[in-house]
C-alpha positions as CSV (number, residue, x, y, z in Angstrom):
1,X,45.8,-26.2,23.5
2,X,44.7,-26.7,19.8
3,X,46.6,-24.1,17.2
4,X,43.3,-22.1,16.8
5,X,42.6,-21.9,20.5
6,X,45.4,-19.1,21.2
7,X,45.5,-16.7,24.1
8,X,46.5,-13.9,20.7
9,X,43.0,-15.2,19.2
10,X,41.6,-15.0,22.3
11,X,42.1,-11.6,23.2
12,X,41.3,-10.2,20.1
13,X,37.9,-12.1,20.2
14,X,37.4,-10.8,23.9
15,X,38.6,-6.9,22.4
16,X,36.1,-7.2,19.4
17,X,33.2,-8.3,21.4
18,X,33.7,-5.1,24.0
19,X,34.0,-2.6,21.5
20,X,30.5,-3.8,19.6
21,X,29.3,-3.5,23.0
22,X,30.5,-0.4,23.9
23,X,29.6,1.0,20.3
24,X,26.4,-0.5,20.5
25,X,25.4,1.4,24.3
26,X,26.7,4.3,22.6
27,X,24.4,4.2,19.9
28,X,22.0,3.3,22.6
29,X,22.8,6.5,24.5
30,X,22.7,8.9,21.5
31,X,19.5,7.6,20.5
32,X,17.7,8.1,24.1
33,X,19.0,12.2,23.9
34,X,18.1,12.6,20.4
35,X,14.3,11.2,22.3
36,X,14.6,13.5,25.3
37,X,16.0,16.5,23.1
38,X,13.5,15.9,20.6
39,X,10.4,15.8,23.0
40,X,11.2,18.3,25.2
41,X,11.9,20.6,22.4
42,X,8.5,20.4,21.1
43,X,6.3,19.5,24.2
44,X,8.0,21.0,27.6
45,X,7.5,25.1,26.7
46,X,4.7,25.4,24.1
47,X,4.8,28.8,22.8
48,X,2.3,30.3,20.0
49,X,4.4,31.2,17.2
50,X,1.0,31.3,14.5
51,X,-2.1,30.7,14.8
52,X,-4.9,31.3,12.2
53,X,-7.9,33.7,13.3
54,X,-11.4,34.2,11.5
55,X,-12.3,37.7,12.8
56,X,-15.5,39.7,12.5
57,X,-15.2,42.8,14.7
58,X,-14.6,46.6,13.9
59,X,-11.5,47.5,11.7
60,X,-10.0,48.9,15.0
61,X,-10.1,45.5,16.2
62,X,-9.0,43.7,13.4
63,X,-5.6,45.8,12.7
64,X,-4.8,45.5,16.4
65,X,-4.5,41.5,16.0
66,X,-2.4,41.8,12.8
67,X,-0.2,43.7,14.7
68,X,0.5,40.6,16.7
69,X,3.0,38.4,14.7
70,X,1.7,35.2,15.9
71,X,-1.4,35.4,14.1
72,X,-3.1,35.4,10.6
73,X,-6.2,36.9,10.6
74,X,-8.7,36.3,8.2
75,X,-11.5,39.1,8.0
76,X,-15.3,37.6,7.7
77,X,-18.3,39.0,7.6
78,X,-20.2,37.9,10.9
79,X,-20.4,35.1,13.8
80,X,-22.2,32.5,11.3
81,X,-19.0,32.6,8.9
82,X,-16.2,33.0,11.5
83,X,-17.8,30.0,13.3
84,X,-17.9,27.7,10.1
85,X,-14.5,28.4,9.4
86,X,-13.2,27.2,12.8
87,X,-15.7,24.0,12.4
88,X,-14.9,23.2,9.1
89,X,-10.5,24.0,9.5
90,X,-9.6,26.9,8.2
91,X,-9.0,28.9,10.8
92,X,-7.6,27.6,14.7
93,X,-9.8,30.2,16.6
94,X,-12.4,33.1,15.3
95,X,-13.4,36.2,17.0
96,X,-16.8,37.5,16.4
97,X,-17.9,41.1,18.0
98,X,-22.0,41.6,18.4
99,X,-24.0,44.6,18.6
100,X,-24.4,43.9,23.0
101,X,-20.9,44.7,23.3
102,X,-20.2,40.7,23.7
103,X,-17.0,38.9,21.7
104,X,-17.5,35.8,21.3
105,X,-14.7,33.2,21.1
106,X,-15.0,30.2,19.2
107,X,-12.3,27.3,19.3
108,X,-12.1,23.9,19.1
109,X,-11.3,21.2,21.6
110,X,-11.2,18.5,19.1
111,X,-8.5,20.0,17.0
112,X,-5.8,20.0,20.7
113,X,-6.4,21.4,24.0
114,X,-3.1,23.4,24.0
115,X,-4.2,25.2,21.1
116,X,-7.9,25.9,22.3
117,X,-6.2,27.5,26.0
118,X,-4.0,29.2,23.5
119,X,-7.1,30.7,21.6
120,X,-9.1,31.4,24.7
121,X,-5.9,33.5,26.0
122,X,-5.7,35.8,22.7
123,X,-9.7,36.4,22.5
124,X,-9.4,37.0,26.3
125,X,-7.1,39.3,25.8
126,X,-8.6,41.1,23.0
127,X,-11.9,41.6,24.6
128,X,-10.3,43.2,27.5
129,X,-8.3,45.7,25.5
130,X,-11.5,46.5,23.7
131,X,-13.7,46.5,26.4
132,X,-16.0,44.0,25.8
133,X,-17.6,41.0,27.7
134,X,-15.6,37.2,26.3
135,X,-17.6,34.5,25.7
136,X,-16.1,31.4,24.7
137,X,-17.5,28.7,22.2
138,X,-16.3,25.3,21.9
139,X,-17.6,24.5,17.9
140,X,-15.9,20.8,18.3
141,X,-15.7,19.6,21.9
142,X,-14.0,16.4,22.4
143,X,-15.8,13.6,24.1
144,X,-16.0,12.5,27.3
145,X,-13.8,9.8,27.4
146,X,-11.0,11.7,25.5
147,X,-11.1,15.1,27.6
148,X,-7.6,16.3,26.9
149,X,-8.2,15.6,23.0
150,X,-4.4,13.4,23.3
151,X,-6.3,9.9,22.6
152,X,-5.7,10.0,19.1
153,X,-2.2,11.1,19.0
154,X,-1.0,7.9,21.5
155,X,-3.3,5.9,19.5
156,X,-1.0,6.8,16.4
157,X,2.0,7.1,17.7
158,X,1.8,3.6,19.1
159,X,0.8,1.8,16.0
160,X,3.4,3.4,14.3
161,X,5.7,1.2,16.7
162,X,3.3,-1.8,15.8
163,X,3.4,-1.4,12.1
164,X,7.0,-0.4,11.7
165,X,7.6,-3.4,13.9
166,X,5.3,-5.5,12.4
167,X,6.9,-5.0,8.8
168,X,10.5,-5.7,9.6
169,X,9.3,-8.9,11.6
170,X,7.4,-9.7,8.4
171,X,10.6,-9.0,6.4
172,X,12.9,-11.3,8.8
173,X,10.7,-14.1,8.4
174,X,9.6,-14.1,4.9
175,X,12.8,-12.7,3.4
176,X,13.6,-10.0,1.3
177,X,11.1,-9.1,-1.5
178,X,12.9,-10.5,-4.6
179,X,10.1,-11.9,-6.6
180,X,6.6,-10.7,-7.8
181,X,5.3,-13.4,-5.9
182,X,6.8,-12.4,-2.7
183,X,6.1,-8.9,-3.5
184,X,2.4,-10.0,-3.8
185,X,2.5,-12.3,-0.1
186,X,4.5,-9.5,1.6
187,X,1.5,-6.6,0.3
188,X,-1.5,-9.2,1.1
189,X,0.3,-10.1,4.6
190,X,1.3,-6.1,5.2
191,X,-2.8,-5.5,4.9
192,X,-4.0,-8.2,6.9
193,X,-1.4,-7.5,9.4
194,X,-2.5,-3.6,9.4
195,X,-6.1,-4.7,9.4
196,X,-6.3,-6.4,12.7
197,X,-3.6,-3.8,14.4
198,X,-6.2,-0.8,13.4
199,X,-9.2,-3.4,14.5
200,X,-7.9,-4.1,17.7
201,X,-7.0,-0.3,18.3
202,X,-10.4,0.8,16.8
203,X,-11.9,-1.7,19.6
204,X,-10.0,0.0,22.0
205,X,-10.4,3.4,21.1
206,X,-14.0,3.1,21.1
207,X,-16.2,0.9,22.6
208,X,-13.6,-0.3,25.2
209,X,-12.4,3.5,26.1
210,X,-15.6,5.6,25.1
211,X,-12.7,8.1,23.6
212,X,-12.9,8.0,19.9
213,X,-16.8,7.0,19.0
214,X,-19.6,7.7,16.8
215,X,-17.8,7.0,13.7
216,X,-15.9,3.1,14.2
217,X,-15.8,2.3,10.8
218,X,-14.1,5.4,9.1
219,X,-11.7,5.4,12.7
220,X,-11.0,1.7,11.5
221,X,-10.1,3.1,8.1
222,X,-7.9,5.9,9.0
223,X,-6.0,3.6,11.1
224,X,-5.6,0.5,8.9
225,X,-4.5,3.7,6.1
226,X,-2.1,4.9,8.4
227,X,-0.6,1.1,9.4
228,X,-0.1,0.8,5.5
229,X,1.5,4.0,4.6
230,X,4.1,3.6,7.6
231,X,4.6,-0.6,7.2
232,X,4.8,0.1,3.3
233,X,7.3,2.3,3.5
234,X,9.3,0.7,5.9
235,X,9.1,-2.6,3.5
236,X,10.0,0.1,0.5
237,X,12.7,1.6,1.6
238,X,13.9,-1.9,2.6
239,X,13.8,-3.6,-0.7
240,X,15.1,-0.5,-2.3
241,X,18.2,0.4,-0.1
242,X,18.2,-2.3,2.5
243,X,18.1,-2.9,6.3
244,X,20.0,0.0,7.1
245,X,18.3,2.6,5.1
246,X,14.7,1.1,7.0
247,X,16.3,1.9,10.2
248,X,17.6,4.8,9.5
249,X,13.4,5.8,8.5
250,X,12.0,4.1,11.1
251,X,14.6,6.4,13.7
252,X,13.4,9.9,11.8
253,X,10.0,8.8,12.4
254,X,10.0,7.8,16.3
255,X,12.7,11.0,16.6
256,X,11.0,13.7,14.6
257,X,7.5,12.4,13.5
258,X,6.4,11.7,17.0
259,X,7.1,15.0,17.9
260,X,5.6,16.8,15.1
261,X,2.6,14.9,15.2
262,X,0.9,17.8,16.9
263,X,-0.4,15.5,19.8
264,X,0.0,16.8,23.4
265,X,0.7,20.7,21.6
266,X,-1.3,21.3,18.7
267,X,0.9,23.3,15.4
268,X,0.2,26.7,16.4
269,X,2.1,26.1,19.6
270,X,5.3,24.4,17.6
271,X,8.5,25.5,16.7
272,X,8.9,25.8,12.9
273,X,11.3,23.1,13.0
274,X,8.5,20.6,14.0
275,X,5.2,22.4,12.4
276,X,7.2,22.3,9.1
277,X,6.8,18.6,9.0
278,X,3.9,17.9,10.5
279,X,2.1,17.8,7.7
280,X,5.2,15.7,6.2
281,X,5.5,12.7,8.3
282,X,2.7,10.0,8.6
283,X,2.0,10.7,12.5
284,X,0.7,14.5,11.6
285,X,-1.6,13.3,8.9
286,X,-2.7,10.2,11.1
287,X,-3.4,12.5,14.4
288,X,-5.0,15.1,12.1
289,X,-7.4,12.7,9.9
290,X,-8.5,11.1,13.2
291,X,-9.6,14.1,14.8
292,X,-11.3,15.6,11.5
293,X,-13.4,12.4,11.4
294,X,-14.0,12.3,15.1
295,X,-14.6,15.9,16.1
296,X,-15.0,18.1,12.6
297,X,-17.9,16.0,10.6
298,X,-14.9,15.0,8.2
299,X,-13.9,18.7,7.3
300,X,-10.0,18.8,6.8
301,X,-9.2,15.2,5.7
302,X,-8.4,16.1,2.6
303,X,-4.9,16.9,2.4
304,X,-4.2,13.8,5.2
305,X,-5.7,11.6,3.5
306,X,-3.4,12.3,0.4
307,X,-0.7,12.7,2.5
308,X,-0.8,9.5,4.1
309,X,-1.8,8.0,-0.1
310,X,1.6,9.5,-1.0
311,X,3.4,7.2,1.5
312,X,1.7,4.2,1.1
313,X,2.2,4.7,-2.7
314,X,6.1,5.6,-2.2
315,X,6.3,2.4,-0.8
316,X,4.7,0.3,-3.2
317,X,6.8,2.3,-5.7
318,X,10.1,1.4,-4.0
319,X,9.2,-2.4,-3.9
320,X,8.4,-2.5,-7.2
321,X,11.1,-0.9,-8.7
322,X,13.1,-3.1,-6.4
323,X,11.7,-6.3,-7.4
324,X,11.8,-5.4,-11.2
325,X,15.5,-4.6,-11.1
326,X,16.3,-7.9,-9.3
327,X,14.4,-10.2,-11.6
328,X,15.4,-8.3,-15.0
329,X,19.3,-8.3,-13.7
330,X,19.0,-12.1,-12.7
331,X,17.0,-12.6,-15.8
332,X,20.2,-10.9,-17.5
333,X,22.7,-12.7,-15.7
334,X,21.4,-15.8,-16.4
335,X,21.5,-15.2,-20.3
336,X,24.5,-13.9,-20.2
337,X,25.9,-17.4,-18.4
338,X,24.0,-19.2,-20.5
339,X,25.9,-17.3,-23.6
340,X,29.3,-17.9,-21.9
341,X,28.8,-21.5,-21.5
342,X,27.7,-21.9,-25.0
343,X,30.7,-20.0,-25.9
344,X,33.0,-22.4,-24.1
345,X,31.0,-26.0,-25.3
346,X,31.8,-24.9,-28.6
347,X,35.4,-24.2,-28.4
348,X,36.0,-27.5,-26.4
349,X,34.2,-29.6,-29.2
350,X,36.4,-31.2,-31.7
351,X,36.6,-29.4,-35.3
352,X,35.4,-32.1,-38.3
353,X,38.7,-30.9,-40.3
């Protein structure tokens, strides 16, 4: 038996390699109940803790729903107005009372089913304690081949697993970003990659499922938008702290941002805990901006839009700053070596005296 072939060296290999194992399955494990806790905290008993209502009914009427702690109520002056300001996303639901006794109900499918039912429960309920006939309204219905109104969430949620993916994959075979010319191949291969993941979703989407249609090409722009702000940041927060910090983003966002995206349960049926970021994290402002384009004429894109501009930009920001460090300290290093070895040619030359 050679000298570096001993049953001590042995063992301690054979010890090492079953505690990385049993740390790594423990990781594992912590990472699948952080999933299940997360999830079933926001999705398995949705509860309306607030919900925005356009009301135009009698003052009677209108004080009884503020008395109800779940709700903001925002008083308008008839049915025309309380319908525009579900349509255009103001409000989650509107009430509107009409001189036949009738309340009608307005909600919108497009904007979650969850929070529709939820809607259609409280105007329900109202009209029955004011004794008046419901009617209920659906101002942006969802389409036939996306029923539920969920098609948009799964379609973000999974190309945040593509783009996340597709940027550390990028990162392990091009390298870390240390040059503006890598910088510059990582952005145009990060666009090109995003382009032809929000493509091939698009495809799917909408001609291929009949879900999302009508509007392919701002669909196709959303998406490629949201495939940049998630893959830039990943490849930010990777140049700027490294591997470990990318992970560490990339488990926030499958943990928490999957959740919060408002998919399956829309906000007004979240905890505060998830509602407070949804309009944070990337997969809110994706899920929302998709369904504004799809189902509300474009009203409400606004502030994801930005949103999902501020993480693309944070990104770009992080690379850059990265890059710019590296090449001015190696820039610095390297006059610095080149003054040290000037320093030391001289001493070892001969004096003339």
């Amino acid at each position: 038996m050679g000298k570096h072939h001993t049953p001590e060296a042995s063992t301690f290999r054979d010890r090492s390699a079953v505690r990385t194992t049993v740390l790594a399955l423990a990781a594992l494990t912590v990472f699948v109940i952080a999933m299940v806790a997360s999830y079933s905290g926001a999705f398995a008993k949705p509860t309306l803790h607030h919900m925005t209502v356009a009301v135009a009914a009698p003052p009677e009427i209108i004080e009884g729903l503020r008395d109800q702690h779940t709700l903001s109520v925002d008083e308008v002056g008839d049915a025309a107005a309380a319908r525009a300001q579900v349509y255009q996303r103001s409000a989650d639901a509107a009430l509107a009372v009409s001189p036949d006794q009738r309340m009608t109900i307005y909600v919108a499918g497009g904007g979650g089913r969850s929070v529709a039912a939820a809607a259609e429960l409280v105007g329900r309920e109202t009209a029955e304690r004011a004794d008046l006939s419901p009617v209920v309204e659906d101002v942006a219905p969802t389409s036939p081949g996306d029923p539920s109104g969920t098609v948009e969430f799964y379609a973000v949620i999974f190309l945040s697993i593509g783009a996340s993916l597709g940027a550390a994959l990028l990162g392990r075979l091009m390298g870390s970003v240390r040059t503006p010319a890598t910088l510059a191949l990582r952005t145009v291969s990060l666009a090109a990659f995003s382009a032809v993941l929000a493509g091939a979703v698009t495809a799917y989407v909408g001609p291929v499922l009949d879900a999302l249609t009508g509007h392919i090409w701002q669909v196709f722009g959303a998406l490629w938008l949201y495939s940049m702000a998630v893959a830039g940041a990943v490849t930010g927060v990777a140049a700027a702290f490294g591997t470990a910090a990318s992970v560490a983003l990339g488990l926030f966002l499958v943990v928490v941002g999957n959740a919060a995206a408002a998919g399956p349960v829309g906000r007004p049926l979240l905890s505060g805990f998830y509602s407070t970021f949804t309009t944070i994290v990337p997969q809110g402002s994706g899920v929302s901006l998709l369904r504004s384009i799809s189902y509300f004429g474009g009203h409400g894109a606004t502030t994801p839009l930005v949103t999902l501009g501020i993480w693309a930009a944070a990104g770009c920001f992080l690379a850059v700053g990265a890059t710019a460090a590296r090449v001015n300290y190696r820039a610095l290093y390297e006059r610095r070596a080149g003054q040290y070895r000037a320093v030391l040619r001289s001493r070892l030359v001969p004096s003339a005296d």
